[in-house]
N, CA, C and O of each residue as an XYZ file, in Angstrom:
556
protein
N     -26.530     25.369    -12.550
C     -26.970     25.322    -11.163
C     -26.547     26.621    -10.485
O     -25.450     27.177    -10.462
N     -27.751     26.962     -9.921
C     -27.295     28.704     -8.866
C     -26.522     28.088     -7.701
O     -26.233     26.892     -7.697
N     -26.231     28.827     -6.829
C     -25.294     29.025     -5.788
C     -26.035     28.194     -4.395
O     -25.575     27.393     -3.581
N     -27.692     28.951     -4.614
C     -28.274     28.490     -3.706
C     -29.262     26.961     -3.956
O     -30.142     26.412     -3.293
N     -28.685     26.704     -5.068
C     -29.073     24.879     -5.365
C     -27.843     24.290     -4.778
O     -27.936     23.148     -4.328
N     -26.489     25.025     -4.710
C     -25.229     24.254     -4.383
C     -25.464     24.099     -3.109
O     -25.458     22.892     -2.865
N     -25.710     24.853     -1.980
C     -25.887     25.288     -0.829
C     -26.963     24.721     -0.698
O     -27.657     25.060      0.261
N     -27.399     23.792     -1.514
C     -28.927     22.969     -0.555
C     -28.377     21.472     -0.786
O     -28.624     20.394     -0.247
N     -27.510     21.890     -1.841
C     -26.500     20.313     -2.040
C     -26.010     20.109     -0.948
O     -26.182     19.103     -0.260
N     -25.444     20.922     -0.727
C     -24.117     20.637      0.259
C     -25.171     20.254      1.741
O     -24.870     19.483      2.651
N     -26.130     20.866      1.637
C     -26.863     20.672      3.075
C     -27.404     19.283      3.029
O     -27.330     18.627      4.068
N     -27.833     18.850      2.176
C     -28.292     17.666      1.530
C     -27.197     16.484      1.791
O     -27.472     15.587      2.589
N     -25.945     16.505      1.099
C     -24.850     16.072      1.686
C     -24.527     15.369      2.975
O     -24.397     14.166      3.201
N     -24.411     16.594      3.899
C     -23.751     16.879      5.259
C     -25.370     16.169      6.070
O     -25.369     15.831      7.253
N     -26.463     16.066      5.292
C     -27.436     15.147      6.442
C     -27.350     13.706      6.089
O     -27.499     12.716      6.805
N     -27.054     13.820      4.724
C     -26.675     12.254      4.121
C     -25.566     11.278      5.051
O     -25.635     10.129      5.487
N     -24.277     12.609      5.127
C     -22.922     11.756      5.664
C     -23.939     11.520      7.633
O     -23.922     10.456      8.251
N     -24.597     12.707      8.090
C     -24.409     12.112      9.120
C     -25.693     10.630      9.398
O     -25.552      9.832     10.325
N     -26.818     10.560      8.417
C     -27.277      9.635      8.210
C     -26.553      7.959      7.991
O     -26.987      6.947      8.543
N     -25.489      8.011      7.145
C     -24.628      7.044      6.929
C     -23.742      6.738      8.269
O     -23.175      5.676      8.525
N     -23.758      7.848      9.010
C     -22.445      7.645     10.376
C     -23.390      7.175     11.320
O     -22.815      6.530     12.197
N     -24.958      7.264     11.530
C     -26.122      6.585     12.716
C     -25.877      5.100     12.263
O     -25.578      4.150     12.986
N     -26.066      5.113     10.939
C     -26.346      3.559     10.461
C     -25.245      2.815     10.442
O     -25.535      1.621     10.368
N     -24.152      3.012     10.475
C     -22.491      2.623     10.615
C     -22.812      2.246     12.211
O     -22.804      1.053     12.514
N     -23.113      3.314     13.305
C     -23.357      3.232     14.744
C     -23.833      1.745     15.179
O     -23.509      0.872     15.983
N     -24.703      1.956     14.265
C     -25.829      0.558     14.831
C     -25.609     -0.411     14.708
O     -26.081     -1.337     15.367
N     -24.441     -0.523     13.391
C     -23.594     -2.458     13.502
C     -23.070     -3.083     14.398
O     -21.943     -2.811     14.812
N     -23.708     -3.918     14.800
C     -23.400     -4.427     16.098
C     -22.081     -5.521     15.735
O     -22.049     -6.144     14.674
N     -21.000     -5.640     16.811
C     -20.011     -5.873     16.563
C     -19.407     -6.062     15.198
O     -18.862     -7.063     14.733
N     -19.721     -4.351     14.412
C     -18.762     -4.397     12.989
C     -17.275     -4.209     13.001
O     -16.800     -3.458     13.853
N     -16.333     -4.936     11.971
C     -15.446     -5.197     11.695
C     -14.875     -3.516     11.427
O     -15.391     -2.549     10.868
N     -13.299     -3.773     12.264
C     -13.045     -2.627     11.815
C     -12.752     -1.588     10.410
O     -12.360     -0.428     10.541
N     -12.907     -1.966      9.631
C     -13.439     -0.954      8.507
C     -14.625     -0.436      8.674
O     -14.882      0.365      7.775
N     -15.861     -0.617      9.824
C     -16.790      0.109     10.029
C     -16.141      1.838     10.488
O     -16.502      2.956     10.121
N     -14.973      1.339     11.507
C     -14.669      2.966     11.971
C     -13.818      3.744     11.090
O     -13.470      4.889     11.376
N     -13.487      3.170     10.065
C     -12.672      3.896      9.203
C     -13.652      4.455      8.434
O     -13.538      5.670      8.271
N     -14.537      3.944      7.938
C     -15.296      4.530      7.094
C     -16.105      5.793      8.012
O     -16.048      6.993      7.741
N     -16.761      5.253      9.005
C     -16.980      6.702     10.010
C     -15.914      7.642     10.051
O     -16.153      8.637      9.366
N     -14.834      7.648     10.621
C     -13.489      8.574     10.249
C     -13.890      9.038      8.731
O     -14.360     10.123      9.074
N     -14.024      9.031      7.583
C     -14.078      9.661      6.112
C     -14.874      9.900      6.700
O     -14.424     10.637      7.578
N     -16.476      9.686      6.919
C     -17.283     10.466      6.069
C     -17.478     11.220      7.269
O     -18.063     12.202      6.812
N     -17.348     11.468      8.844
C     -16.608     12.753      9.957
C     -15.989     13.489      8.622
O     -16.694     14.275      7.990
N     -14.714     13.214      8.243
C     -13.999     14.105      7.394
C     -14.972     14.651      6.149
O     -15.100     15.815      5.772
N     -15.345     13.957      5.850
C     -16.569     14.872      4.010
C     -17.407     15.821      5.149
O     -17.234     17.030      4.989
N     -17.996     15.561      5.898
C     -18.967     16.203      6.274
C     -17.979     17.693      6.646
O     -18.250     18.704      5.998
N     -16.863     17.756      7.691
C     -15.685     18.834      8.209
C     -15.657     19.519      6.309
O     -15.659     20.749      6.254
N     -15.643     19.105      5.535
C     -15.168     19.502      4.360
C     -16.482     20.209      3.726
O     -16.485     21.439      3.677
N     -17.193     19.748      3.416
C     -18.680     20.045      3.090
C     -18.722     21.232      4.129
O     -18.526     22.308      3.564
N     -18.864     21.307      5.080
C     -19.377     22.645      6.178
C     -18.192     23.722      5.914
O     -18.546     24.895      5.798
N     -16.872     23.426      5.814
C     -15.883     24.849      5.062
C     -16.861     24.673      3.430
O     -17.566     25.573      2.973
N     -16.790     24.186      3.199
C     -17.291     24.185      1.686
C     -18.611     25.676      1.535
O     -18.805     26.486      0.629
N     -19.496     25.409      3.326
C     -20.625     25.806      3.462
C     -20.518     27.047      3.217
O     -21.092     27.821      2.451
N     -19.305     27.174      4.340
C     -18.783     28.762      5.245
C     -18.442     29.227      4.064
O     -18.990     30.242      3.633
N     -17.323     28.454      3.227
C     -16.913     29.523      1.716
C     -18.433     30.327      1.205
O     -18.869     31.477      1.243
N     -18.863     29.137      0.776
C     -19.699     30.148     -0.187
C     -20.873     31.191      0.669
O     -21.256     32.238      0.149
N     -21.383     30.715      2.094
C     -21.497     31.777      2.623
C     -21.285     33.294      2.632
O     -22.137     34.160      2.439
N     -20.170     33.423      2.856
C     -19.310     34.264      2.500
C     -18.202     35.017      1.393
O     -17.261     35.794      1.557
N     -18.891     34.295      0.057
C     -18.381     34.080     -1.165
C     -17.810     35.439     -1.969
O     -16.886     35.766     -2.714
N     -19.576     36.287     -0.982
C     -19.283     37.639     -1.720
C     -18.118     38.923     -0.663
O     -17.967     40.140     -0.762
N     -17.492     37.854      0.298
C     -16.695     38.805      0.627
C     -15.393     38.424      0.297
O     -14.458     39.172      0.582
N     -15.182     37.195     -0.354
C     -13.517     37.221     -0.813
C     -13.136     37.474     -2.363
O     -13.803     36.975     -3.269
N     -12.026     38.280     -2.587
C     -11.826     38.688     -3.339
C     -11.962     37.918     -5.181
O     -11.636     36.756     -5.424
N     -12.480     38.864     -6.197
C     -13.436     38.421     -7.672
C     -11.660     37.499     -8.086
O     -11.749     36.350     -8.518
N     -10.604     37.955     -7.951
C      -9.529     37.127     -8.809
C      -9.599     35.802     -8.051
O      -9.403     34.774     -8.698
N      -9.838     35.730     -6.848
C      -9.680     34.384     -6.325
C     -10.608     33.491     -6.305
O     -10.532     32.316     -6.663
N     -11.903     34.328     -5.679
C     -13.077     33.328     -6.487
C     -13.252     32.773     -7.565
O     -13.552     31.589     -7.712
N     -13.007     33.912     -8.772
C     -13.082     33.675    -10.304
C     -11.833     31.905    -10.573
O     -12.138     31.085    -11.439
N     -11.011     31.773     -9.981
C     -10.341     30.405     -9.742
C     -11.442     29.385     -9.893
O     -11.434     28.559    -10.806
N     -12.390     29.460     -8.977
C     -12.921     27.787     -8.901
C     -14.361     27.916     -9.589
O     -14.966     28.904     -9.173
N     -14.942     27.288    -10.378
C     -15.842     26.819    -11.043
C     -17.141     26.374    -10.715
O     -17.333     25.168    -10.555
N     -18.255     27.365    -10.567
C     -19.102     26.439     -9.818
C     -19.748     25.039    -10.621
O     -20.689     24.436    -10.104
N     -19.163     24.599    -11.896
C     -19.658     23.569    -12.436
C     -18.415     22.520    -12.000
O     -18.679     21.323    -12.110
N     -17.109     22.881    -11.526
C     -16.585     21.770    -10.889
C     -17.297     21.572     -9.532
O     -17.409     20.390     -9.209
N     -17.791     22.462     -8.689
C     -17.984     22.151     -7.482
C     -19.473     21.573     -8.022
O     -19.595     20.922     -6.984
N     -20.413     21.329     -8.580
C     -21.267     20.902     -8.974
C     -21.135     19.513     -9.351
O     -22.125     18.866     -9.008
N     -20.245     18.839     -9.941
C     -19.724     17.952    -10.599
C     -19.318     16.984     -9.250
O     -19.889     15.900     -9.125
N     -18.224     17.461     -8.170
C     -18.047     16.953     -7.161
C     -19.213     16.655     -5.974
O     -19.178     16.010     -4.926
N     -20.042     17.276     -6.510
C     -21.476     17.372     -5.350
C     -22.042     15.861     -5.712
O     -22.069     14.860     -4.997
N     -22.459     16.039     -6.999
C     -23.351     14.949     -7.976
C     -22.290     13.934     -7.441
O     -22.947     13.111     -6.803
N     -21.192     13.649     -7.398
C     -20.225     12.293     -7.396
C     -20.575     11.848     -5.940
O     -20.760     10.657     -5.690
N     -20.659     12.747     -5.050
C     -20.731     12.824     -3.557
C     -22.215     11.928     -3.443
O     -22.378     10.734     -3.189
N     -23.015     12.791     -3.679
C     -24.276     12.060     -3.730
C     -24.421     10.886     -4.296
O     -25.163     10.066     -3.756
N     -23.941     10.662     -5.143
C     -24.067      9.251     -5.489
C     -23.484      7.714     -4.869
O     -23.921      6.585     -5.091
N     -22.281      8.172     -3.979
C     -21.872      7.745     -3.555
C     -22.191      7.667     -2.376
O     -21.904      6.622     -1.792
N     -23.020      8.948     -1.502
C     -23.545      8.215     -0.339
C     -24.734      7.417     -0.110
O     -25.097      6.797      0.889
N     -25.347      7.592     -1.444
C     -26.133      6.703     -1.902
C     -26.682      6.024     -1.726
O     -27.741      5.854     -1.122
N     -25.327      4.902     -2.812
C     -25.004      3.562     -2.690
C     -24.076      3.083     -1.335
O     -23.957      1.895     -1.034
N     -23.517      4.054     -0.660
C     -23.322      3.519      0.801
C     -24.319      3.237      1.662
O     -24.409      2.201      2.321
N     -25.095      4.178      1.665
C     -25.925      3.893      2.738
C     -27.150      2.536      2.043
O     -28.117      2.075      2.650
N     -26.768      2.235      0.885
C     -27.885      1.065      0.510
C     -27.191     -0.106      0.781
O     -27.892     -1.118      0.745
N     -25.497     -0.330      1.157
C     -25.263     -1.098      1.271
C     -25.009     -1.183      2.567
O     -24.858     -2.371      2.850
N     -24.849     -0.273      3.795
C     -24.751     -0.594      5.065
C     -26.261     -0.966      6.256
O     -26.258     -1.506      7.362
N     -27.511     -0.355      5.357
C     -28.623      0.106      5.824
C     -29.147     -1.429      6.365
O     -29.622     -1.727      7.461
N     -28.879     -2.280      5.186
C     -29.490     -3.869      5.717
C     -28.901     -4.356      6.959
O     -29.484     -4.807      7.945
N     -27.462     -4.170      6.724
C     -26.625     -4.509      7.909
C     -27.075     -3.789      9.716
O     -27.356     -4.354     10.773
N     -26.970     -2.575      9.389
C     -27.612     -1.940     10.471
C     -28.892     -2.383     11.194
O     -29.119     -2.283     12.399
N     -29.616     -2.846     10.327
C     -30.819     -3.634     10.854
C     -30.930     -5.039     12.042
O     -31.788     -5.323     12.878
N     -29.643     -5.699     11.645
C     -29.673     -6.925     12.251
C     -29.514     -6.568     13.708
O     -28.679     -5.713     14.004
N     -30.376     -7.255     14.819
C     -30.371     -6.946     16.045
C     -28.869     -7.816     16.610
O     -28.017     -7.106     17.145
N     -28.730     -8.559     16.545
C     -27.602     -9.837     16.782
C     -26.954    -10.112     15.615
O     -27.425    -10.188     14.481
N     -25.744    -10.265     16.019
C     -24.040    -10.950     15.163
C     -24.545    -12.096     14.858
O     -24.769    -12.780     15.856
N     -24.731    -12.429     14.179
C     -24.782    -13.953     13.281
C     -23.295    -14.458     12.350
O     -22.529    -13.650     11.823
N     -23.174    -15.586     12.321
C     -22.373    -16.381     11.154
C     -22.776    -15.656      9.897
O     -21.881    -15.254      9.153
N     -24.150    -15.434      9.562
C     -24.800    -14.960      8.454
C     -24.707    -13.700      8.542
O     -24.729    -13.272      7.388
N     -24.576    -12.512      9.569
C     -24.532    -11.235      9.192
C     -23.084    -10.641      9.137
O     -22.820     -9.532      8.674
N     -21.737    -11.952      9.930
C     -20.215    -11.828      9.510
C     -20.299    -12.208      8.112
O     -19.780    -11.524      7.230
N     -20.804    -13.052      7.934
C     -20.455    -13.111      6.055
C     -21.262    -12.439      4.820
O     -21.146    -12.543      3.599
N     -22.276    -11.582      5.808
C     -22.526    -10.824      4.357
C     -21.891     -9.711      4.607
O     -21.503     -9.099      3.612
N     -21.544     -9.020      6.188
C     -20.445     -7.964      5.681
C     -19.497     -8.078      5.228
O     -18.895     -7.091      4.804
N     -18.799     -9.810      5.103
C     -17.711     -9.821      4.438
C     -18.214     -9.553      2.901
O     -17.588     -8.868      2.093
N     -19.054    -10.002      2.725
C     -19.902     -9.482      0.904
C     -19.771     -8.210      0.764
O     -19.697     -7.523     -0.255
N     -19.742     -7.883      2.097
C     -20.404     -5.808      1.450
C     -19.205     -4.944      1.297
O     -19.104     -3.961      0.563
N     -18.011     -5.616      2.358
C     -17.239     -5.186      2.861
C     -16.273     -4.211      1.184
O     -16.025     -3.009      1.099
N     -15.965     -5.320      0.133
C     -15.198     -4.731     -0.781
C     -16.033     -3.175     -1.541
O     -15.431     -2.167     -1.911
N     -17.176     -3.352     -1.585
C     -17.744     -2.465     -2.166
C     -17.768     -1.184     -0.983
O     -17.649      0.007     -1.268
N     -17.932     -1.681      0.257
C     -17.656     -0.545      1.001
C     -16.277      0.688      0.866
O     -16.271      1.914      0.977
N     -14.959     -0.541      0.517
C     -14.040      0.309      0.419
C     -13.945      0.745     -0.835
O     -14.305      1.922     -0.864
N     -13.705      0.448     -1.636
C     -14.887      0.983     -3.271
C     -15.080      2.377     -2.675
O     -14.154      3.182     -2.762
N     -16.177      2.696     -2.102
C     -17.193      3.861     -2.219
C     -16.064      4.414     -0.841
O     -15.766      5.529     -1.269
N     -15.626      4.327     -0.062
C     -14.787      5.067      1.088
C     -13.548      5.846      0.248
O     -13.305      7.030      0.485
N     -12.662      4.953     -0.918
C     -11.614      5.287     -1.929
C     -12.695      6.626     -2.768
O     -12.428      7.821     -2.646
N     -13.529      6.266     -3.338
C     -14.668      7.469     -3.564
C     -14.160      8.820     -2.789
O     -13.449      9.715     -3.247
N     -14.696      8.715     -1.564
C     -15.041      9.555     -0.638
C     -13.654     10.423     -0.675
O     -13.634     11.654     -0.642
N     -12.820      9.819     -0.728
C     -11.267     10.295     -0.293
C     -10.888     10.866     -1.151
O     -10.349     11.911     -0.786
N     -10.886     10.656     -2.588
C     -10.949     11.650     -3.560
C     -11.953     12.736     -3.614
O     -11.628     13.889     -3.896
N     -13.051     12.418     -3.373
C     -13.777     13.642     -3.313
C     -14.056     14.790     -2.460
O     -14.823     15.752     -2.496
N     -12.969     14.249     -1.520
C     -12.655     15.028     -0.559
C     -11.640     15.729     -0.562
O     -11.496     16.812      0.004
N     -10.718     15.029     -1.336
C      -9.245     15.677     -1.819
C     -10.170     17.089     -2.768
O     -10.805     18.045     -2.323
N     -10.015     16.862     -3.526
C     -10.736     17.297     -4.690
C     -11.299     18.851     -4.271
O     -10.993     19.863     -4.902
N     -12.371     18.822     -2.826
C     -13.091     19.719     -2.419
C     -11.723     20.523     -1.265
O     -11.890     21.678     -0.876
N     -10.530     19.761     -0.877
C      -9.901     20.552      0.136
C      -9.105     21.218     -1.122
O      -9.098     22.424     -0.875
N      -8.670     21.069     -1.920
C      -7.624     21.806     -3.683
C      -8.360     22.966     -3.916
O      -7.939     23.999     -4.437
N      -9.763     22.682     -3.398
C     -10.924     24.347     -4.563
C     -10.373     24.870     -3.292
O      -9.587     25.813     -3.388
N     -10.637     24.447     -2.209
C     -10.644     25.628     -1.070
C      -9.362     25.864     -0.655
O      -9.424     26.854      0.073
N      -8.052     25.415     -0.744
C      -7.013     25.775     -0.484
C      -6.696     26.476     -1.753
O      -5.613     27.041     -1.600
N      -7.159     26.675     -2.898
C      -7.076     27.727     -4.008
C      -7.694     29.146     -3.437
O      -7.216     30.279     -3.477
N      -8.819     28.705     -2.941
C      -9.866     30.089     -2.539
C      -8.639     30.847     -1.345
O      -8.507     32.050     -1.570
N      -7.946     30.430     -0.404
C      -6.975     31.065      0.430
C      -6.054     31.415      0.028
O      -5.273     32.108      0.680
N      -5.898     31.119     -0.931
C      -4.151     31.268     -1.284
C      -3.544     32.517     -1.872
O      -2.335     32.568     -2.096
């Protein structure tokens, strides 16, 4: 993968997370793990946009420090990313729909709810993951 497939990832990404943060919006009286999960993926997206600015500017920081990070790890972390907002947004998207709180729409977010934090534990590593390349790239 070139530089400028990564850089359409990452753009790809960062419309995904804020796609997933409208549809999080729209749950009407969701349980608080709705705002935690908004809090992460605010944070992937803050991470993804330095992610942006690095390689932006890739060709002005120095070949020993760049030569550090891998663009097939940052490739690798992209693909995990995507997949994972995925399957988030396939599992919050139904929810978002319901106009009114029901008995029936508290208990299927209680259904969705484990897999939500599932894919948020995701997020948090892959976010770790992307702040390690770039606190390598400064250092």
């Amino acid at each position: 993968m070139d530089p400028l497939n990564v850089i359409s990832s990452i753009t790809g990404i960062i419309t995904a997370a804020v796609q997933v943060s409208n549809l999080l919006g729209q749950i009407k009286d969701a349980p608080t793990l709705v705002s935690a999960v908004v809090t992460e993926v605010d944070h992937i997206q803050l991470i993804f946009r330095a992610l942006q600015t690095f390689l932006d500017r890739a060709t002005k920081v120095p070949g020993g420090r760049a030569a550090l990070i891998q663009l097939d790890d940052i490739v690798v972390i992209l693909t995990q990313t995507v997949l994972v907002f995925s399957e988030l947004e396939s599992l919050v998207s139904p929810l978002s729909k319901q106009v009114k709180t029901s008995y029936l729409a508290r208990l299927t977010w209680t259904k969705v709810q484990l897999g939500v934090e599932r894919l948020v534990n995701q997020l948090q590593r892959h976010k770790t993951s992307l702040t390690l390349l770039l606190q390598i790239i400064q250092w």
